[in-house]
Backbone bond lengths (Angstrom), bond angles and torsions (degrees), N, CA, C in turn:
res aa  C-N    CA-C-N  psi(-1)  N-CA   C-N-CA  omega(-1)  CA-C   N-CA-C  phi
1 X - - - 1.443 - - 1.530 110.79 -
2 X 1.670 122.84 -35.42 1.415 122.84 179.03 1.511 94.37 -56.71
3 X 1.439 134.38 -69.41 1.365 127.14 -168.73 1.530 118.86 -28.82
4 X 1.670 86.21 -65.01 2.183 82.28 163.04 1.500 149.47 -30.30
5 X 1.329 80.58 -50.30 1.561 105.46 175.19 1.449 104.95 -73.25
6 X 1.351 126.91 -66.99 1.556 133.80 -177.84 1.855 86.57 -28.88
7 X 1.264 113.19 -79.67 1.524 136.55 -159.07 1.442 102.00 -23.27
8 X 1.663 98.94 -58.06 1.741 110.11 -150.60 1.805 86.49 -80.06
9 X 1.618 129.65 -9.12 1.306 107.68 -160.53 1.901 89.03 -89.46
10 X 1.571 102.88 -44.75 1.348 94.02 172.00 1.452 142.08 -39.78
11 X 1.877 106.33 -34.27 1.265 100.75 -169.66 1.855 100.51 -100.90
12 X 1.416 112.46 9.76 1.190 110.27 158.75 1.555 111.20 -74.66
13 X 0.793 144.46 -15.11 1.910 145.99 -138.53 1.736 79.69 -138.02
14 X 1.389 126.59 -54.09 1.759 100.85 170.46 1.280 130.85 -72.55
15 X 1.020 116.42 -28.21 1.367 107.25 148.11 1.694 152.15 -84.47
16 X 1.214 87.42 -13.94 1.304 101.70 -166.51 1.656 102.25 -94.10
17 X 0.835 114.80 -15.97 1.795 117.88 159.47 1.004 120.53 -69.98
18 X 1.322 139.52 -51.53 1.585 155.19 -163.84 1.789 101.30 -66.91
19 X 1.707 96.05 -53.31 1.700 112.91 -164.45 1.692 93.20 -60.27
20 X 1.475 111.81 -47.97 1.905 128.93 -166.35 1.715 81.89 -39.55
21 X 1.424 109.25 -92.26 1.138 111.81 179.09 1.352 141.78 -15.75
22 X 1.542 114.12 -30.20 1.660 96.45 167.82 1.384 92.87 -106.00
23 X 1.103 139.94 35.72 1.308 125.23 157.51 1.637 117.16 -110.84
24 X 1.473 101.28 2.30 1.734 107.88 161.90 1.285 126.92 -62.17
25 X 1.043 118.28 175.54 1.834 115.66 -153.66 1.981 87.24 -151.81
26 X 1.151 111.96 7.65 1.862 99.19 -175.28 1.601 97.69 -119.87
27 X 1.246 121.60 61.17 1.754 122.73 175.08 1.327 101.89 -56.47
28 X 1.302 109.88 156.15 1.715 96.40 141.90 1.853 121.70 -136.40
29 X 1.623 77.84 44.23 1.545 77.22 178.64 1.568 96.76 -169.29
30 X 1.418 128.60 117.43 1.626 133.93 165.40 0.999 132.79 -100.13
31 X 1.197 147.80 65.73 1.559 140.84 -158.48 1.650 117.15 -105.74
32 X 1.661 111.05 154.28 1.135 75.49 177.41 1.712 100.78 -118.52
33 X 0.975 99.13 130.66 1.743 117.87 -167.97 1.415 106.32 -70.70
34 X 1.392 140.60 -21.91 1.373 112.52 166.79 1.509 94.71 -179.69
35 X 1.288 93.31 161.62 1.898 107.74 -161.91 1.099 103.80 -146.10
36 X 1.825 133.92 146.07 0.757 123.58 172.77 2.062 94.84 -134.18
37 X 1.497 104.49 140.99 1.895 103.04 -152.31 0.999 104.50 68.07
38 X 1.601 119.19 -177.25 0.810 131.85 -148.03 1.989 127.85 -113.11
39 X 1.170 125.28 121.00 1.389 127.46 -139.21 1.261 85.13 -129.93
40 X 1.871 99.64 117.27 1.813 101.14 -177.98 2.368 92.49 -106.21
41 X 0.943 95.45 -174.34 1.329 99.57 153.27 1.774 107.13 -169.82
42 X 1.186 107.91 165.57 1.234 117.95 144.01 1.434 128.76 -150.82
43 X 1.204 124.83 -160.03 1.803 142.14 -157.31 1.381 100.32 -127.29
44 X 1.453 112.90 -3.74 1.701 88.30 -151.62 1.434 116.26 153.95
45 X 1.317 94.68 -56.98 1.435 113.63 -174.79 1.399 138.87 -108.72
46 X 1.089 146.11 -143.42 2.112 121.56 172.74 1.963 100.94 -69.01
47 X 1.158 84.27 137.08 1.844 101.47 174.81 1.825 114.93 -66.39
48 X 1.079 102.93 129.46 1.692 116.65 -171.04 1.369 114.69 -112.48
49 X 1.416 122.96 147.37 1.528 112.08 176.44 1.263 95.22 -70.69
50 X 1.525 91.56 145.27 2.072 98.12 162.37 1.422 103.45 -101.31
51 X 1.324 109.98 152.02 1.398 127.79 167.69 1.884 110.27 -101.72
52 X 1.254 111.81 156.54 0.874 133.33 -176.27 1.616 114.21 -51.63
53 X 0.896 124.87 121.60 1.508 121.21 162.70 1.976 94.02 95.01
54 X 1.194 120.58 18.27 1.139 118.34 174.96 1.602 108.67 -104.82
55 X 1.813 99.71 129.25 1.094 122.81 171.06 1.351 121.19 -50.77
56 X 1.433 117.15 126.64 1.331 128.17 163.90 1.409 128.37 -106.15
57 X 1.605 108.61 155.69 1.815 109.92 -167.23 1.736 102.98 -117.00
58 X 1.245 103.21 125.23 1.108 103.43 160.50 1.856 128.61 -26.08
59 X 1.319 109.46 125.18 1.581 99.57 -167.63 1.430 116.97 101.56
60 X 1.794 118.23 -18.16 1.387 107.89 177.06 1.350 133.44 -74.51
61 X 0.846 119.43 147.04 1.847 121.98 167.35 1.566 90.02 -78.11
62 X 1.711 77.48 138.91 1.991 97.75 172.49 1.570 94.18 -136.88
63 X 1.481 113.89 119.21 1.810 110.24 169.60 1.104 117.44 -103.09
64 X 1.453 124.05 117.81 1.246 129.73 -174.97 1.911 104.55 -92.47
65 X 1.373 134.93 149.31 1.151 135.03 -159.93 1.542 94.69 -120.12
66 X 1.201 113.16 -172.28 1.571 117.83 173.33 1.233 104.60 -63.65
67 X 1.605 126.26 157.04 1.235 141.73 -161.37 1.643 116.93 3.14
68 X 1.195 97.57 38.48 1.636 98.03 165.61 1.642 107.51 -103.84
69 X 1.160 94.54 145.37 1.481 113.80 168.16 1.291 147.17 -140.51
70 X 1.325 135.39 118.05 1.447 142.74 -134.84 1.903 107.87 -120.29
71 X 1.354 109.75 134.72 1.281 117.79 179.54 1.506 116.42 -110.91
72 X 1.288 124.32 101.63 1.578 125.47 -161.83 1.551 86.53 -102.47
73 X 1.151 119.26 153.52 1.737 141.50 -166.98 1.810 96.11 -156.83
74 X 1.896 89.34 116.59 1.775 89.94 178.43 1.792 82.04 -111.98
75 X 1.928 87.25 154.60 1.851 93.07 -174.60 1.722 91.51 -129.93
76 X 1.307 101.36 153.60 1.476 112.40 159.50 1.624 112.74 -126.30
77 X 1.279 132.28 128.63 1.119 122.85 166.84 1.336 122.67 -93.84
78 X 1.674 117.15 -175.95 1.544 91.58 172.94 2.044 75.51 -113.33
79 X 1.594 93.90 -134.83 1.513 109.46 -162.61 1.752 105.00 -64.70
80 X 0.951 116.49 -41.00 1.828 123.61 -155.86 1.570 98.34 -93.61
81 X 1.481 119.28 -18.46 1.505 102.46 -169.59 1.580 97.91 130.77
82 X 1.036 121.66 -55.91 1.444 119.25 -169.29 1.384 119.26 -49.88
83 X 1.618 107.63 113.85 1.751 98.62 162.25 1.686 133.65 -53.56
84 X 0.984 89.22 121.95 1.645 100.49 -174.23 1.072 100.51 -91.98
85 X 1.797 150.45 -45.59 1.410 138.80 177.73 1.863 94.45 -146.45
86 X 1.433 82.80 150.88 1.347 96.25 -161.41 1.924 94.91 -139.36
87 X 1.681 112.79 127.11 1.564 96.29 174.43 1.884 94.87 -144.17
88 X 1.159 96.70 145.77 1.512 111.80 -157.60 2.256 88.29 -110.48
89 X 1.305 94.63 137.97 1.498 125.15 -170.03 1.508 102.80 -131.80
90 X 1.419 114.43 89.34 1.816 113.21 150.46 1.311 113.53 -68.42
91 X 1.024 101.33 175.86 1.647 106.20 -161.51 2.076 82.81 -170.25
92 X 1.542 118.35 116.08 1.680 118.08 -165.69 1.183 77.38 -157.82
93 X 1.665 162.80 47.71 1.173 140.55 112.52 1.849 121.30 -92.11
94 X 1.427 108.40 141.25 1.603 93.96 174.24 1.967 106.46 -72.23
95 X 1.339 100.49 118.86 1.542 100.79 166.28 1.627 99.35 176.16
96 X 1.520 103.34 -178.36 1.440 87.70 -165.33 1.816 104.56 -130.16
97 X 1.258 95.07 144.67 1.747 108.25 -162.01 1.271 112.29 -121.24
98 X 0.994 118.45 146.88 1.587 140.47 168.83 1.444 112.60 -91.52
99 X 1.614 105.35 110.80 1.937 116.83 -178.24 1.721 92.05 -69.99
100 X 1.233 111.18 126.88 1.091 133.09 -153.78 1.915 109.77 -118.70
101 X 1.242 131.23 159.99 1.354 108.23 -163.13 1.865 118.58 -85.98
102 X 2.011 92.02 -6.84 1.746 103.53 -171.30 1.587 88.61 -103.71
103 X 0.908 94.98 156.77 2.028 127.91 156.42 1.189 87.26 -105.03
104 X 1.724 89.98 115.14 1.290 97.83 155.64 1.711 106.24 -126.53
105 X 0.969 143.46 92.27 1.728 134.78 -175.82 1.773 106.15 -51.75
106 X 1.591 73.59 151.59 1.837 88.64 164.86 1.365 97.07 -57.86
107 X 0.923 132.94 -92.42 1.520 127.36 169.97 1.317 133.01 -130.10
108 X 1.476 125.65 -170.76 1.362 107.91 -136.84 1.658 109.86 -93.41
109 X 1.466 96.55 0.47 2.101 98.80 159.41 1.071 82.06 -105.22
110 X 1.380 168.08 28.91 1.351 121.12 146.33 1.751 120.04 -72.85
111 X 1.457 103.89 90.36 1.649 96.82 176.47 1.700 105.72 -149.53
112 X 1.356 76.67 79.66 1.988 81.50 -160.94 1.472 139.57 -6.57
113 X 1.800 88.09 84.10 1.464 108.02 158.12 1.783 96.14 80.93
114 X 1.559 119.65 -18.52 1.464 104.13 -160.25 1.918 87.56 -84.10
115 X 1.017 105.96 -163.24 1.458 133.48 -168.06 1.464 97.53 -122.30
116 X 1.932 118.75 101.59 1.385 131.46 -176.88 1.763 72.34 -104.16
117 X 1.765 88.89 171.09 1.340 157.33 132.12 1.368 113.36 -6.16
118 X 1.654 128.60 -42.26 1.077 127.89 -153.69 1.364 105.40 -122.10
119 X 1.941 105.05 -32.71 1.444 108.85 165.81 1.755 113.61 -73.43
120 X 1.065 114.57 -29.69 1.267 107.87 -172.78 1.923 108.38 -95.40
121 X 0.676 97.56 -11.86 2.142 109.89 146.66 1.664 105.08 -60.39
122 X 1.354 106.43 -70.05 1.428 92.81 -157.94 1.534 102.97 -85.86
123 X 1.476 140.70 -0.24 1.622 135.42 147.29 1.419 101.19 -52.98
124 X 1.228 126.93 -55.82 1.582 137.57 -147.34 1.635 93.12 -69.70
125 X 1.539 106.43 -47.54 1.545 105.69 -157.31 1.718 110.37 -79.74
126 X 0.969 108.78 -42.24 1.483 118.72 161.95 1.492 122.38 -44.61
127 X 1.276 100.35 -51.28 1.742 104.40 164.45 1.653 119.30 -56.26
128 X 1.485 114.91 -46.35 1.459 112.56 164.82 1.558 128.80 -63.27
129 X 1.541 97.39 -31.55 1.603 87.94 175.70 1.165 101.35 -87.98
130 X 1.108 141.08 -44.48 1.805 113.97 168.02 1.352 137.27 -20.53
131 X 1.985 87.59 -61.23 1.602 94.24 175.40 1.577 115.11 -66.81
132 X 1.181 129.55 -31.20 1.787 134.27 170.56 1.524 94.08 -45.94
133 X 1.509 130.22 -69.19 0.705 127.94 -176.37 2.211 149.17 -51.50
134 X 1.436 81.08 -51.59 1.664 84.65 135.22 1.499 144.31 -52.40
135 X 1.395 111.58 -42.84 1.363 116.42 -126.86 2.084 80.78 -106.40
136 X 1.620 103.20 -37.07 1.524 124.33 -158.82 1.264 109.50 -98.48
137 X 1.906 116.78 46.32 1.677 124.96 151.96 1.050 125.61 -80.98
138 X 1.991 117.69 1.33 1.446 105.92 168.43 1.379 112.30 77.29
139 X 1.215 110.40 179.64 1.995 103.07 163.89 1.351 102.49 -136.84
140 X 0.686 118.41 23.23 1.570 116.18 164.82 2.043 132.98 -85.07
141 X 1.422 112.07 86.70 1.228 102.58 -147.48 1.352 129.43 -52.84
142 X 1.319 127.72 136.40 1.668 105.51 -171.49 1.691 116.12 -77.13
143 X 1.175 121.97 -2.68 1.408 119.13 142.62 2.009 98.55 96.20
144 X 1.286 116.42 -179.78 1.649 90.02 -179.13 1.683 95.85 -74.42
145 X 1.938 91.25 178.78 1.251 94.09 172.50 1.722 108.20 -110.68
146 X 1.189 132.37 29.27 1.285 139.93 135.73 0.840 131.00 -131.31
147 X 1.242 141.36 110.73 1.966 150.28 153.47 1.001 124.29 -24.02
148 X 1.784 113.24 -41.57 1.387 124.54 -170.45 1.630 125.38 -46.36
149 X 1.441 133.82 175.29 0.885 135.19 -178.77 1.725 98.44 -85.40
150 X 1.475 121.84 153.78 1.734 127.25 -179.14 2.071 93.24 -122.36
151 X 0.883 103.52 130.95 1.696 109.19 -176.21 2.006 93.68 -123.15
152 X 1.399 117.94 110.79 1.023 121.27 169.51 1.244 122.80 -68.00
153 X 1.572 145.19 127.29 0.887 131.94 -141.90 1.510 98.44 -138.66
C-alpha cells in the first residue's frame, strides 16, 4: 500500500505543476507566434492586421476570419531571460476574442506537437501506477473469493 501512496503522491506533483501553470494569470509575455489568414486585433480602436511575433496586452480583441487561424504563446521568465513556463493557446474558429490573463488550451496536448509538462505527467504517472500496481500484491494470499458451499448440478 506505501508504493501506492508514494505513486499517487508523485503523479500528483507531475502533474499538478505543469496543469498550475497554465492556469496562471501573471505572464509576462503574450505573443502571437503564428497565424495562418488573416488576424486583425485591436485595443479599442479600428482593428489592424497583426503580424507575427507581435506582442499582445491583456484585454485585447483578436479577430479571427474564416479559416484563419491564430497561435497565442503565454511566457514567464525568471530573472536572466530564461523561460521558465511556457503555454501555447490555438484559437481555429472565425470570431472574435479577448487575450485573456489564463491559458487555458483546447486541451491538454494541444501544444504544438512539442512534448509539455502535462503530457509527460500523465506518461510518467501511468507508468508508476502500473508499476505500484504490479509490483504491490504483498504476500499475503487473498484466499478464494467465496466460502460458500458449490452444489454440482
Amino acid at each position: 500500500m506505501k508504493k501506492f501512496t508514494f505513486a499517487s503522491i508523485a503523479l500528483f506533483a507531475i502533474v499538478a505543476g505543469p496543469a498550475a501553470a497554465q492556469n496562471k494569470s501573471d505572464w509576462d509575455k503574450i505573443v502571437l507566434e503564428d497565424k495562418s489568414g488573416n488576424v486583425m486585433t485591436s485595443t479599442g480602436g479600428d482593428y489592424q492586421t497583426a503580424l507575427v511575433g507581435k506582442e499582445l496586452v491583456i484585454g485585447e480583441y483578436m479577430m479571427l476570419g474564416d479559416a484563419t487561424k491564430a497561435k497565442v504563446v503565454y511566457y514567464e521568465y525568471d530573472d536572466n531571460g530564461k523561460v521558465l513556463n511556457r503555454c501555447v493557446r490555438d484559437y481555429t474558429d472565425a470570431n472574435t476574442y479577448i487575450i485573456d490573463a489564463a491559458c487555458k488550451p483546447a486541451a491538454a496536448w494541444a501544444n504544438g506537437g512539442q512534448i509539455s509538462g502535462v503530457n509527460a505527467g500523465m506518461v510518467i504517472g501511468a507508468g508508476l501506477i502500473g508499476a505500484a500496481v504490479i509490483s504491490g500484491g504483498g504476500g499475503t494470499p487473498v484466499g478464494p473469493l467465496s466460502t460458500g458451499s458449490r452444489s454440482n448440478q
